[in-house]
LUMFILUM-411828 format. One record per residue: residue number from 0; residue in one letter; chain; y, x, z of N, C-alpha, C in turn. Coordinates in Angstrom, 1 decimal. Layout:
<rs>
> pos  code  unit  n_y  n_x  n_z  ca_y  ca_x  ca_z  c_y  c_x  c_z
> NUM  A  A  Y  X  Z  Y  X  Z  Y  X  Z
...
</rs>
This chain:
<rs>
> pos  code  unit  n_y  n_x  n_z  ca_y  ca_x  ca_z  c_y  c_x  c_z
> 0  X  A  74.0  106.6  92.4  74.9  105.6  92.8  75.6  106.0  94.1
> 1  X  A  76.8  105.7  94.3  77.3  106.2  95.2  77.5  105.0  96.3
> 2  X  A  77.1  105.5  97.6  77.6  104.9  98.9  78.9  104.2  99.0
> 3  X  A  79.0  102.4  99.1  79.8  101.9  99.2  80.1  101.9  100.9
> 4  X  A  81.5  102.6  101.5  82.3  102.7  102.8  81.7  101.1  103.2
> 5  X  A  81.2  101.7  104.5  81.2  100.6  105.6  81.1  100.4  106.7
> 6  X  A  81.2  99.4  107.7  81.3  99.4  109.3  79.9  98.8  109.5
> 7  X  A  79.1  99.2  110.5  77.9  98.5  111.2  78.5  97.3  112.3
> 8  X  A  78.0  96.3  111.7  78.0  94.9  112.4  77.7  95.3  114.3
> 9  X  A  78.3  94.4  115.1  78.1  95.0  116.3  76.6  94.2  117.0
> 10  X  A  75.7  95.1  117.4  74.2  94.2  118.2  73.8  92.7  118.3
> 11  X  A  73.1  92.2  117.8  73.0  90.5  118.8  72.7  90.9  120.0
> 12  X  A  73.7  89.8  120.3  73.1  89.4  121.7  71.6  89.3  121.5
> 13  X  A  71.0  89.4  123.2  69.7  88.8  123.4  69.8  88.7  125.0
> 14  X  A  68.6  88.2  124.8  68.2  87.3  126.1  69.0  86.6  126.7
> 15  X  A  69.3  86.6  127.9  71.0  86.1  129.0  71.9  86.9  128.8
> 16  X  A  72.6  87.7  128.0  73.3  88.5  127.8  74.7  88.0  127.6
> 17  X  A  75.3  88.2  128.4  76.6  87.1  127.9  77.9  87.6  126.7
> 18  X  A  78.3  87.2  126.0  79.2  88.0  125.3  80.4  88.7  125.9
> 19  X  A  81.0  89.6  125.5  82.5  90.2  125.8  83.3  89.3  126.2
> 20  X  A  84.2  89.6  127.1  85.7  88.6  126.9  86.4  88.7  125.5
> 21  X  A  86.2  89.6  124.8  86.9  89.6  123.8  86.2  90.5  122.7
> 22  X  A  85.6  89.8  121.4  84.6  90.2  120.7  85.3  91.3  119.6
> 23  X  A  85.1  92.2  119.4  85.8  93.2  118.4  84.8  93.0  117.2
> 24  X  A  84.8  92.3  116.2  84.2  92.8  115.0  84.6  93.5  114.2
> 25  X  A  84.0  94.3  113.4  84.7  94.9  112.3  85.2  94.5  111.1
> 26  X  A  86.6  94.7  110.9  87.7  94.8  109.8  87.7  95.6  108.6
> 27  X  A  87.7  94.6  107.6  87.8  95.5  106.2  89.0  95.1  105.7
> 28  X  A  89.4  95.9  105.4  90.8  95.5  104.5  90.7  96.4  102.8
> 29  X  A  90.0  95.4  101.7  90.4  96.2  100.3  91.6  95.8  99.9
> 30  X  A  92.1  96.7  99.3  93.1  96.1  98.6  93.9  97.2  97.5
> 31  X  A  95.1  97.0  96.4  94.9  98.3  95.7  96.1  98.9  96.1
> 32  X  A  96.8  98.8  97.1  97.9  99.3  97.7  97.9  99.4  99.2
> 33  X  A  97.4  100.3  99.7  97.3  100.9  101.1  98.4  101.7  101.6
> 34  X  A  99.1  101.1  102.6  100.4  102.5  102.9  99.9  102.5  104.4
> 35  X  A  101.4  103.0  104.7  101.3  103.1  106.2  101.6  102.2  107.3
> 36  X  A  102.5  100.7  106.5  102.9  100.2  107.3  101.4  99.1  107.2
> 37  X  A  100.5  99.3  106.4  99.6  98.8  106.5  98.4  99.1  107.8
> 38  X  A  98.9  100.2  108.3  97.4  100.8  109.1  98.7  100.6  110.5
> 39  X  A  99.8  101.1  110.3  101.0  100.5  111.7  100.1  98.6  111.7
> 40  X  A  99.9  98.2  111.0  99.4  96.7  111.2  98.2  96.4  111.8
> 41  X  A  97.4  97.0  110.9  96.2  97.0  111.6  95.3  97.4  112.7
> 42  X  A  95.9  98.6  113.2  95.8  99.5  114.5  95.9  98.2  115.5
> 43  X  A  97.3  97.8  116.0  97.3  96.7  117.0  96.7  95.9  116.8
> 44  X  A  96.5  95.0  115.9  95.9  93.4  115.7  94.5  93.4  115.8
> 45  X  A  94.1  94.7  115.4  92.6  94.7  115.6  91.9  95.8  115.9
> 46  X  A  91.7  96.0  117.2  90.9  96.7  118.3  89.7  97.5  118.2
> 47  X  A  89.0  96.5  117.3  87.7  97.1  117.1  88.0  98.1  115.9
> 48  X  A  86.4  98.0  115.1  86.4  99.3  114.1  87.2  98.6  112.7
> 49  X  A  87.8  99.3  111.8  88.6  98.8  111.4  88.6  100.0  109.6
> 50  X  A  88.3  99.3  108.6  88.1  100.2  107.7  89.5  99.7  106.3
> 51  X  A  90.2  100.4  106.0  91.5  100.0  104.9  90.7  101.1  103.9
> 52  X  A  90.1  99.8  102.8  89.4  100.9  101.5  91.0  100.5  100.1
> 53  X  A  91.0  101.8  99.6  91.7  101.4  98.7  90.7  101.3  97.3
> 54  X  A  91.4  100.6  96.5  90.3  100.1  94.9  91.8  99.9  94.0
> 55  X  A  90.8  100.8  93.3  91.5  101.2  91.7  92.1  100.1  91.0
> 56  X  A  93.1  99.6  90.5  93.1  98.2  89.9  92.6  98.0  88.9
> 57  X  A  92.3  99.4  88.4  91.9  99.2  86.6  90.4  99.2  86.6
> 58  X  A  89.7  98.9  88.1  88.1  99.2  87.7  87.8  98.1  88.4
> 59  X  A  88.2  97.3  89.3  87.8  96.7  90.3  87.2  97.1  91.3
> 60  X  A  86.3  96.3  92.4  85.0  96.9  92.9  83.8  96.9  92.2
> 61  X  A  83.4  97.8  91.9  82.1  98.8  91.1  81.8  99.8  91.4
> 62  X  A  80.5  100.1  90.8  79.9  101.1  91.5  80.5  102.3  90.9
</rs>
């Protein structure tokens, strides 16, 4: 079975740890039409880690 693409969630907090001013989580974007003006979008709006998977339309998501 093959490795489904993915981003690691970012640490919990602990103890008194205070959060970021600005929290970056990770972005998935599936979809079955990936270009470029798609990643021109995503670059700025979101900072953090940022994954654009493309999916087959004729298979769905499956292994």
């Amino acid at each position: 079975m093959r490795e489904t693409p993915h981003l690691a969630a970012p640490p919990p907090l602990r103890g008194n740890a205070s959060p970021p001013d600005r929290l970056t989580w990770p972005f998935v974007w599936v979809d079955d039409e990936i270009g470029t003006m798609d990643h021109l979008w995503v670059a700025p709006a979101h900072p953090g880690p940022a994954l654009l998977h493309r999916v087959d339309p004729t298979k769905d998501l499956q292994d």
